[in-house]
C-alpha positions as CSV (number, residue, x, y, z in Angstrom):
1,X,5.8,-28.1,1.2
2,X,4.2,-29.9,3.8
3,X,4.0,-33.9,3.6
4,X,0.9,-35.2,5.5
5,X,0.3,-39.1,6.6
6,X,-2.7,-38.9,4.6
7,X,-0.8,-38.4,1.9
8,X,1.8,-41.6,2.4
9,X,-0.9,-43.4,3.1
10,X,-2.2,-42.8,-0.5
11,X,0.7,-43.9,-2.2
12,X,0.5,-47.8,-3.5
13,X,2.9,-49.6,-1.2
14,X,1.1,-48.4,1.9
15,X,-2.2,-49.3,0.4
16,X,-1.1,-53.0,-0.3
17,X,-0.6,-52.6,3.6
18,X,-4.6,-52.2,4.4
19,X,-3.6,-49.5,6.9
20,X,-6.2,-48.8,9.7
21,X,-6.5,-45.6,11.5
22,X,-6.5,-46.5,15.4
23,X,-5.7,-43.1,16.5
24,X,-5.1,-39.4,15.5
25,X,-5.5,-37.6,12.6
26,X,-4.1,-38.3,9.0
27,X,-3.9,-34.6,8.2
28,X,-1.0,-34.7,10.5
29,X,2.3,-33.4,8.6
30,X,5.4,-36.1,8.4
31,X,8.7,-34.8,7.8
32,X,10.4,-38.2,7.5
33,X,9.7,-42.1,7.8
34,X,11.9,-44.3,9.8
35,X,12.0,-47.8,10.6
36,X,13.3,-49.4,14.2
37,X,12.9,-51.9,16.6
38,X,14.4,-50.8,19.2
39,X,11.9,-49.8,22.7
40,X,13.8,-46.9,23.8
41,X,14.4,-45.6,19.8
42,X,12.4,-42.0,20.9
43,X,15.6,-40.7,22.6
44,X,16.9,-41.1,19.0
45,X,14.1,-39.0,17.1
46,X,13.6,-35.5,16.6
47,X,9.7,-35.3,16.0
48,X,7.9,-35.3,12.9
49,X,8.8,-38.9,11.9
50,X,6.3,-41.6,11.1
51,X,7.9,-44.7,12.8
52,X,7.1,-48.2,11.6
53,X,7.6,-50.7,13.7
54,X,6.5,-55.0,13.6
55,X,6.9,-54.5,17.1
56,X,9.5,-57.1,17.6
57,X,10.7,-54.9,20.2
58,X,7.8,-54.5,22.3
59,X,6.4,-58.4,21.8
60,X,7.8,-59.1,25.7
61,X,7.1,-55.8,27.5
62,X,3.5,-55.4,29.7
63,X,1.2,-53.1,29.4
64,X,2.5,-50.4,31.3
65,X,5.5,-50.2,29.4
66,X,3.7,-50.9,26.0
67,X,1.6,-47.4,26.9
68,X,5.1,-46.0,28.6
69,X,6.5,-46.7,24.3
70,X,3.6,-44.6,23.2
71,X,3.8,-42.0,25.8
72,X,7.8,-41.3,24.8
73,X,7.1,-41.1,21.0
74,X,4.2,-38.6,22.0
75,X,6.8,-36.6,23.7
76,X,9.6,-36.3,21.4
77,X,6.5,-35.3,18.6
78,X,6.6,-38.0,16.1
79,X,4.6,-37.5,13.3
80,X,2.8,-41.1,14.1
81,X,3.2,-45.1,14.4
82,X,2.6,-47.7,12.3
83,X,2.5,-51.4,14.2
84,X,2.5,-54.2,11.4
85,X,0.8,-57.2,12.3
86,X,1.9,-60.4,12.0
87,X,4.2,-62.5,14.0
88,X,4.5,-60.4,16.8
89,X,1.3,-59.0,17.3
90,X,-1.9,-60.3,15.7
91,X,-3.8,-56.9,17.0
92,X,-2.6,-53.9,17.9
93,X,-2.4,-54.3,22.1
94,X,-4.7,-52.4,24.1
95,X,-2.7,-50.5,26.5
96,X,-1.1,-48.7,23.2
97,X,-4.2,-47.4,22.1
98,X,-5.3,-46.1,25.0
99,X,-2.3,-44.5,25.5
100,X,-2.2,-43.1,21.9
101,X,-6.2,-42.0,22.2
102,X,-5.0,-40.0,25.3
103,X,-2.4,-38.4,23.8
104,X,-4.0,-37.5,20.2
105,X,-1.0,-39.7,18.4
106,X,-1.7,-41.3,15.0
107,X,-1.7,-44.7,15.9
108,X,-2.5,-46.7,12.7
109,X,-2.4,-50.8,12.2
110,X,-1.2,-52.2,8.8
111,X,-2.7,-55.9,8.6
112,X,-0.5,-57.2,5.1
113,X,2.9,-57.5,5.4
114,X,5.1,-55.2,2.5
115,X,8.7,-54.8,2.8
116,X,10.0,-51.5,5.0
117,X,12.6,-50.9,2.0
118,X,10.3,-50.6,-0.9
119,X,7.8,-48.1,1.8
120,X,10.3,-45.9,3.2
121,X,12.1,-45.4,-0.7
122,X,8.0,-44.5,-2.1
123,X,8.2,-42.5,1.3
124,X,11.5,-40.8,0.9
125,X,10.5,-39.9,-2.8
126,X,7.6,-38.0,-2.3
127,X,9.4,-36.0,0.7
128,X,12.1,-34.9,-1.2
129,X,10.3,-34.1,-4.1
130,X,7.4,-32.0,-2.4
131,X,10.6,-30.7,-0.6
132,X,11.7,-29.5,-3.8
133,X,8.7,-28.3,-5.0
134,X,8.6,-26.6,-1.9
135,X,11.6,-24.6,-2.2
136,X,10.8,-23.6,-6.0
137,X,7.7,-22.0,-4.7
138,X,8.9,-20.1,-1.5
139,X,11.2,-18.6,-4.4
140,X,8.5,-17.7,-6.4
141,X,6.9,-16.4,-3.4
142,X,9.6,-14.6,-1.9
143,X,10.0,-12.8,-5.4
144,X,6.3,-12.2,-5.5
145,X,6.4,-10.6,-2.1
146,X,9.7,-8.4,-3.2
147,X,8.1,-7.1,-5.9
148,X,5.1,-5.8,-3.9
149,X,7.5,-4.2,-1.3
150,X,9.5,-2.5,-4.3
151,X,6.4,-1.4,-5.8
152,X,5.9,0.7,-2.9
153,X,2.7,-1.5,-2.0
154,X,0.7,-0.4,1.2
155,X,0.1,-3.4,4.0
156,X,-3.3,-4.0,2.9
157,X,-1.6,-4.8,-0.6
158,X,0.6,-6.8,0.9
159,X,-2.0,-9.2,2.9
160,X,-3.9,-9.7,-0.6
161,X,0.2,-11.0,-1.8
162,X,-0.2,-13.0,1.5
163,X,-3.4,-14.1,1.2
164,X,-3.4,-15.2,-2.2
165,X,-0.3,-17.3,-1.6
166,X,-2.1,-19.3,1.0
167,X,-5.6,-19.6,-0.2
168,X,-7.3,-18.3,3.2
169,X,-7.6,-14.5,4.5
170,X,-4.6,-13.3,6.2
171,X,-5.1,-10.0,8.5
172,X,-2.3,-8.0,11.0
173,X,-2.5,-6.5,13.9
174,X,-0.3,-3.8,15.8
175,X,1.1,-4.8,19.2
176,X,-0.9,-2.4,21.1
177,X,-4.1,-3.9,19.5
178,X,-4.9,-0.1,18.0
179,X,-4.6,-1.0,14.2
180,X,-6.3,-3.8,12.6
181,X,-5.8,-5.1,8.8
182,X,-7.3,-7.6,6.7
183,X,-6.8,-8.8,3.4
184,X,-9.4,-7.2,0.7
185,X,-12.6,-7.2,2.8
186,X,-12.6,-10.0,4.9
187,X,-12.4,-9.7,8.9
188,X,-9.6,-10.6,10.9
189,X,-8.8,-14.2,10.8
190,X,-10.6,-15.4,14.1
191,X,-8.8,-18.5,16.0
192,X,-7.5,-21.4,15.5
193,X,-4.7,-19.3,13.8
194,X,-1.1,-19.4,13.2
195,X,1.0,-16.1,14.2
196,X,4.1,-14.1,12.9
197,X,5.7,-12.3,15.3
198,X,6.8,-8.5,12.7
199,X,9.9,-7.1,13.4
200,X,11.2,-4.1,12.4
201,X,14.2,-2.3,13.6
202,X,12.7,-0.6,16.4
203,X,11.6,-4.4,17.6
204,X,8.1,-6.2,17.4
205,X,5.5,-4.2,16.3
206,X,2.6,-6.2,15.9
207,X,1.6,-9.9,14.1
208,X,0.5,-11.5,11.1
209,X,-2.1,-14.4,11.6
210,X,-3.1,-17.2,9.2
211,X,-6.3,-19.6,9.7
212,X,-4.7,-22.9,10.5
213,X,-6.6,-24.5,7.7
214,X,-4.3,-22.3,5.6
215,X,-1.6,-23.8,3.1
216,X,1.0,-21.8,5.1
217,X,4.3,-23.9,6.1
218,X,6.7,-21.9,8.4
219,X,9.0,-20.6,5.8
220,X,6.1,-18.8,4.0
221,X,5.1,-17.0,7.2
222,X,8.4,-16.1,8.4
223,X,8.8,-14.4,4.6
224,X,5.2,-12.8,5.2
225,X,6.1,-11.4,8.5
226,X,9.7,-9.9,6.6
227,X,7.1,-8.3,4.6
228,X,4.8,-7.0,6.5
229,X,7.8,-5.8,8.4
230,X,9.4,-4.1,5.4
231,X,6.4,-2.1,4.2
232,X,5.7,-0.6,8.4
233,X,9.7,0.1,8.1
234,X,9.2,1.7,4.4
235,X,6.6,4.1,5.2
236,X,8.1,7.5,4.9
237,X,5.9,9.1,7.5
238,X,5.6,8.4,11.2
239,X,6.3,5.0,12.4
240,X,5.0,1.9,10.4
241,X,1.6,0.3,11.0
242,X,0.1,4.2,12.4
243,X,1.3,6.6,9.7
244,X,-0.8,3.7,7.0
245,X,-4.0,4.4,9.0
246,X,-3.2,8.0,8.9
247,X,-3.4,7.8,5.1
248,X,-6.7,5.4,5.0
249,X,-7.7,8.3,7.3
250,X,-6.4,10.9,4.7
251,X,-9.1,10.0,1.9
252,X,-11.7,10.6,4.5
253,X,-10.3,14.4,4.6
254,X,-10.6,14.7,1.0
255,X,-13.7,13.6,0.7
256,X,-14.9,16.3,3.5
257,X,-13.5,19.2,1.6
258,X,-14.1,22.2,1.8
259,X,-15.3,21.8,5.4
260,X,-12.5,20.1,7.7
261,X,-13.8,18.8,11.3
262,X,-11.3,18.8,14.0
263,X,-10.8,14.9,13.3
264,X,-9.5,16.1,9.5
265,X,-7.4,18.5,11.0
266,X,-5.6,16.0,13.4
267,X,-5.0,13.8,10.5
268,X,-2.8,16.4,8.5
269,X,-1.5,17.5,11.6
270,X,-0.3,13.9,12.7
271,X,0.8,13.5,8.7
272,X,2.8,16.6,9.3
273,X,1.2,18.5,6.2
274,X,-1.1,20.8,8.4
275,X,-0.5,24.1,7.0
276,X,0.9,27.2,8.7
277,X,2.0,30.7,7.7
278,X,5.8,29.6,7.5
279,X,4.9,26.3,6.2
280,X,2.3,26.5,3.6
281,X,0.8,23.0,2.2
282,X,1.2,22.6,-1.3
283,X,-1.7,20.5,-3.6
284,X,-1.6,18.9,-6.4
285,X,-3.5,16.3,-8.4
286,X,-1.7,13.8,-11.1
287,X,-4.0,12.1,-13.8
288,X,-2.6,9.2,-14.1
289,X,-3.7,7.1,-17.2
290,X,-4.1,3.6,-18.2
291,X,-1.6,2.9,-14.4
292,X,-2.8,0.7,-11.3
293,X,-2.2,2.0,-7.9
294,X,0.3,4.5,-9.0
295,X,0.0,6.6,-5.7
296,X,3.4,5.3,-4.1
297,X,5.2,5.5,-7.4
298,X,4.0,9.1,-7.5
299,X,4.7,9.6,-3.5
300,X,8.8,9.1,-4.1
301,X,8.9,11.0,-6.9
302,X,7.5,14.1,-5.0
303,X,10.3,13.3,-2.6
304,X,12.6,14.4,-4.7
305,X,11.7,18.0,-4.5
306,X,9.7,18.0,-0.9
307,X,10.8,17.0,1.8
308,X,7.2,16.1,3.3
309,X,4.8,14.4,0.8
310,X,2.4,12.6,1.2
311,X,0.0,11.0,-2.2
312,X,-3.5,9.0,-1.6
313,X,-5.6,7.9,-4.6
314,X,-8.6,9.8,-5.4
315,X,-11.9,8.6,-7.8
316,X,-10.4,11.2,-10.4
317,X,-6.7,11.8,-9.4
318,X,-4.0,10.9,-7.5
319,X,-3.9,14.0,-4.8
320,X,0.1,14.9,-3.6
321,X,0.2,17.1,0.1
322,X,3.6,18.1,0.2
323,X,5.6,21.0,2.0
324,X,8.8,22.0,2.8
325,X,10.1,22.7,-1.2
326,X,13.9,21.6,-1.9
327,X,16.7,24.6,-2.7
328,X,17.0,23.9,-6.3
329,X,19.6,26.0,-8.7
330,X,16.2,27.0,-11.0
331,X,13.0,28.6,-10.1
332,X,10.2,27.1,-8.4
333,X,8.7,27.0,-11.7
334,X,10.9,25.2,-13.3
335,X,11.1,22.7,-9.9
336,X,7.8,22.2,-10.7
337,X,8.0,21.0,-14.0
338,X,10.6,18.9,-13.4
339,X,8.7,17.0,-11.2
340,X,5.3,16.6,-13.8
341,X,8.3,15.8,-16.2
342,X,9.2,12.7,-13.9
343,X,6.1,11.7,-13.3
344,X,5.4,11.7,-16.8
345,X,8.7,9.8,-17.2
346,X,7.5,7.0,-14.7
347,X,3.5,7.4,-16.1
348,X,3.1,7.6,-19.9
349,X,0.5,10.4,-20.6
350,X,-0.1,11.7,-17.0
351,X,-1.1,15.4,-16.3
352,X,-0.2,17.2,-13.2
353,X,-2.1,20.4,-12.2
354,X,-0.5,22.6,-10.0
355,X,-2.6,23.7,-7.0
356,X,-2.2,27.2,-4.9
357,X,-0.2,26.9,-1.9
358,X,-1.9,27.5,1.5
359,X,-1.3,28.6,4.5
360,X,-4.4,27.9,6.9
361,X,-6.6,24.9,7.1
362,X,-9.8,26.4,5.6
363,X,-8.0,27.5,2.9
364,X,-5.8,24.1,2.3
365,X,-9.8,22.7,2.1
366,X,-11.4,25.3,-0.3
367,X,-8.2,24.0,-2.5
368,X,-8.8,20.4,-2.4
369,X,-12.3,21.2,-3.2
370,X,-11.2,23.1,-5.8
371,X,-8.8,20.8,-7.1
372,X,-11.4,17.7,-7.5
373,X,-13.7,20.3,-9.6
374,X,-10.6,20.9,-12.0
375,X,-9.7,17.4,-12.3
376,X,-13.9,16.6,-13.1
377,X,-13.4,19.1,-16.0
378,X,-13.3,17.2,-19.2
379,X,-11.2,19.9,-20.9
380,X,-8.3,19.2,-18.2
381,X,-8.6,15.5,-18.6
382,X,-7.9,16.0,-22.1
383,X,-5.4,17.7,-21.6
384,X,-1.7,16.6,-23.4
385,X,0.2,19.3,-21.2
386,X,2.8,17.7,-18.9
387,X,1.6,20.2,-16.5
388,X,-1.1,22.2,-15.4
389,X,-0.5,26.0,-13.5
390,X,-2.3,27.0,-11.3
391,X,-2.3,30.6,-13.5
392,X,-3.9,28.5,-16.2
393,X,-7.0,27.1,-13.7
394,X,-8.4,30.0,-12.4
395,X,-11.3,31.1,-14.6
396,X,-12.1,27.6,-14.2
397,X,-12.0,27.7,-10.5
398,X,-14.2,31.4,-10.7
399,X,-16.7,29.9,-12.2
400,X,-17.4,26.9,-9.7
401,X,-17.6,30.0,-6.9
402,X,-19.6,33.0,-8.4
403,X,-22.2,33.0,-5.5
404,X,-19.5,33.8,-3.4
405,X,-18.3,37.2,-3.3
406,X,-15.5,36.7,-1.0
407,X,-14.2,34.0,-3.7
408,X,-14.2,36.7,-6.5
409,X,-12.3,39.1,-4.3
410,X,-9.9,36.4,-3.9
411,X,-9.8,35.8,-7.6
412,X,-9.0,39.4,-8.4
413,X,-6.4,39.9,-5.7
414,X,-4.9,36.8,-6.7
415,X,-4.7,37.3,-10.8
416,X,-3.8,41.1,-10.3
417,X,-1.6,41.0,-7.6
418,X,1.6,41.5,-9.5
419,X,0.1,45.3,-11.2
420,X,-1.9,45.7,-7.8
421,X,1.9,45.8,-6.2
422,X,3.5,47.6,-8.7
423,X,1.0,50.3,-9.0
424,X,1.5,50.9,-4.9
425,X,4.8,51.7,-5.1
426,X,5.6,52.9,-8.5
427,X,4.3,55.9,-10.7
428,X,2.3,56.0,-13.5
429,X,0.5,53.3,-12.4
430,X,-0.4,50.3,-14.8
431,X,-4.0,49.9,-14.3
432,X,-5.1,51.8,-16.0
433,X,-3.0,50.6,-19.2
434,X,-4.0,46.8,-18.9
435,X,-7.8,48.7,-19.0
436,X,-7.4,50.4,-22.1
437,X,-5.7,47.9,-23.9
438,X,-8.4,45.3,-22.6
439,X,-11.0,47.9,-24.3
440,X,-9.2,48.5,-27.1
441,X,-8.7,46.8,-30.7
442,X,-4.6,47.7,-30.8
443,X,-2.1,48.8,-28.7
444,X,-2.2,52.1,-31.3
445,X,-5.8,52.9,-30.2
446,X,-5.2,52.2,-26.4
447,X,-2.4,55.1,-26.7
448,X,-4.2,57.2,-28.3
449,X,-6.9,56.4,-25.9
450,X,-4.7,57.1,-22.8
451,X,-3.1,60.1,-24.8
452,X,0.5,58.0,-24.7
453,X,2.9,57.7,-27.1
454,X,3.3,54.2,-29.1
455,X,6.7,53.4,-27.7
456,X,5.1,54.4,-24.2
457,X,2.2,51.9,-24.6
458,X,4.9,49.2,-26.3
459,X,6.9,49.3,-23.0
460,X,4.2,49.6,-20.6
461,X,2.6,46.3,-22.6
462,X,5.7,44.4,-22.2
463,X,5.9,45.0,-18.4
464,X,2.2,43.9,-18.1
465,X,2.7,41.0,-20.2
466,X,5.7,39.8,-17.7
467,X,3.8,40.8,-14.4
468,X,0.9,39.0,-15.7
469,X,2.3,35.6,-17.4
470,X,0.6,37.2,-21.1
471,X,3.1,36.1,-23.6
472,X,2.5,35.5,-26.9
473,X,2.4,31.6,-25.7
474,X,0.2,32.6,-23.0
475,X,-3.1,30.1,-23.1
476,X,-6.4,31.8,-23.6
477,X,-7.8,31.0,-20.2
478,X,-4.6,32.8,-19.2
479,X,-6.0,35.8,-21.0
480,X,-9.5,35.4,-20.2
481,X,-8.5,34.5,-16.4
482,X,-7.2,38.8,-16.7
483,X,-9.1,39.8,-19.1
484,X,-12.1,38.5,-16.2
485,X,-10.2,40.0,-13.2
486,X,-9.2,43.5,-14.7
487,X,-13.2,44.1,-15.1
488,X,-14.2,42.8,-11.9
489,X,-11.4,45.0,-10.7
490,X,-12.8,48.4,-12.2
491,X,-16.7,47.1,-11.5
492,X,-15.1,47.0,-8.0
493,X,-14.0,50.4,-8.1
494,X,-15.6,52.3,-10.0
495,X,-18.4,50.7,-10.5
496,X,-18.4,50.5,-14.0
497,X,-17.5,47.5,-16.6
């Protein structure tokens, strides 16, 4: 931790000593006190010392060489001088405060006499131990940082780590001046600043400033800018500091669902999770309960089984883009729920609800709409399921688009698309068994209805039950999702209900 004058100058000895500011500022920071004589000693420092001096080496020398003393201390960036009057000098000599004014150098004047061993041991002792002190807090916040960058934290989470640590607003800014971050919402820290230079492996990619007035000593900003550096290196998408405003950008495109602009479509595209026939999108939304900021947390997890995913924190959900599905030795199905199993691992009591995969960008939109309506359902939040299909959803998702007829068409092709496929290339077709059964009271009545016989209508059942996902297990919005879509189905057809 950084040592000022002002602060030596507090400390009993040196008060006994009546110092008197000549020069310069106390605020100044000392990293050591020495003592000489000598005229030429600044060859001999290394900057940041406070020299004291009774000037016994000066007591002959003009005034020239007097302001010649002050100008080599200046040089060689000593922390100050302290002239003790006395023998020597009864007043601090002209010539070296002009010299110190010019330069900016504290210049200070002690008018008691107190012995140089008794100051520089205080002196010593409160370097070392703020030294000390020093080094157990860049530990603390060196773990402090760590943790945020293992927590998967974003940059503006780790600028509030930052900024915290050193009392002031903190902000970065890329190389190419493009992307701007602040801590929480405060601007960019505007001049006088102090700068970190972040690296990453692909070289300097932008800086980290501090306000000057900051409590920020070197080490401290050097671990910052590791930081900051980490978390650009970390991101899993694009390069650093861009792909993080992609995904600021990202929340904008889900709060614009269903209607995407050109400036939505850029940002999935630039994500690389824009949806195309051979790579459909994949949507899903996590409830996570009682967790903060679990969106990265959720984010690796999906990379497990995606090899693009991308997760951004919604007012109801946690939303996952992903495409691009890992080979596993299961189904897709059971891919699935091993990754809401995960997640439910890592997030105690968290739901995930399976979304449709899609293959355009008006379509990837009317999903995300429809995903934010699901999760709004009060029924789903309650929910104790690790998972959610998307089989289970879509009465739900019926209901929120009855005025539009091309929605319902979609709902029926969708629910009946496995006996819709059957029945074109296979003979007697199953329609019209999932119809009587609908209409009947038992599977005896719906044979007799068809004019079938029992063991007919028993296997015929068990097909539609395994096109259709109808078990015995089956939920009843399952049912009632089929039950919905066989009778829009024949009111399409036929006209009747």
């Amino acid at each position: 931790m950084v040592t000022t004058a002002r602060e030596l100058l507090g400390l009993p000895i040196l008060r006994r000593a009546r110092p008197e500011v000549l020069s310069g500022h106390l605020n100044v920071p000392v990293r050591w006190v020495h003592t000489s004589e000598i005229f030429e000693i600044d060859a001999l420092l290394q900057g940041g010392e406070l020299l004291l001096t009774t000037g016994l080496g000066l007591v002959r020398e003009p005034p020239h060489r007097l302001a010649a003393y002050i100008e080599g201390l200046a040089e060689r960036r000593v922390a100050g001088v302290a002239l003790e009057l006395g023998r020597p000098f009864a007043e601090v000599p002209e010539a070296m405060v002009e010299a110190a004014k010019e330069r900016e150098l504290l210049l200070i004047a002690f008018h008691e006499v107190v012995p140089w061993v008794q100051v520089t041991e205080a002196a010593h002792r409160l370097l070392v131990s703020k030294e000390v002190t020093g080094l157990r807090r860049m530990s603390v916040i060196s773990r402090n940082l760590l943790a945020a960058v293992a927590r998967g934290s974003d940059l503006p989470g780790i600028l509030e780590v930052i900024a915290r640590e050193v009392g002031m607003p903190v902000g970065y800014i890329s190389k190419d001046e493009s992307e701007v971050w602040s801590s929480g919402s405060s601007n960019l820290p505007s001049g006088p600043y102090k700068t970190r230079i972040v690296q990453t492996s692909h070289g300097p990619v932008g800086e980290i400033r501090v306000p000057e007035a900051a409590f920020a000593e070197s080490e401290l900003l050097d671990a910052a800018a590791s930081a900051v550096g980490a978390v650009v290196s970390a991101t899993p998408i694009g390069d650093g500091h861009r792909a993080l405003h992609l995904r600021t950008r990202l929340n904008d495109v889900i709060s614009a669902a269903p209607e995407f602009g050109s400036q939505h479509r850029r940002v999935l595209t630039e994500l690389a999770i824009d949806p195309t026939p051979l790579r459909p999108t994949h949507a899903f939304i996590v409830i996570a309960r009682d967790s903060t900021s679990p969106a990265p947390l959720i984010e690796t997890i999906a990379h497990r089984f995606f090899g693009v995913a991308v997760a951004s924190e919604t007012a109801l959900g946690v939303l996952v883009l992903a495409q691009d599905a890992m080979r596993t030795s299961g189904s897709a199905e059971d891919a699935l729920f091993q990754f809401a199993s995960d997640v439910r691992r890592e997030l105690p009591g968290s739901v995930l609800i399976e979304g449709e995969p899609q293959r355009t960008m008006s379509d990837l939109g009317r999903e995300l709409h429809d995903l934010q309506a699901l999760v709004a359902d009060a029924a789903v939040r309650r929910s104790e399921h690790i998972i959610i299909y998307r089989r289970d959803t879509t009465l739900l998702r019926l209901l929120a688009h009855l005025d539009d007829v091309s929605d319902v068409e979609r709902f029926v092709s969708r629910e009946l698309a496995p006996v819709l496929e059957h029945d074109a290339h296979n003979r007697p077709p199953l329609m019209p068994t999932l119809l009587a059964l609908l209409s009947s009271d038992s599977k005896v009545a719906a044979a007799e209805r068809l004019g079938v016989s029992r063991q007919t209508m028993h296997q015929r059942s068990q097909i539609l039950e395994g096109l259709l996902g109808l078990g015995p297990a089956a939920p009843l919005t399952r049912r009632a999702a089929a039950t919905l879509a066989a009778l829009l189905w024949q009111w399409r057809t036929t006209n009747t209900m």
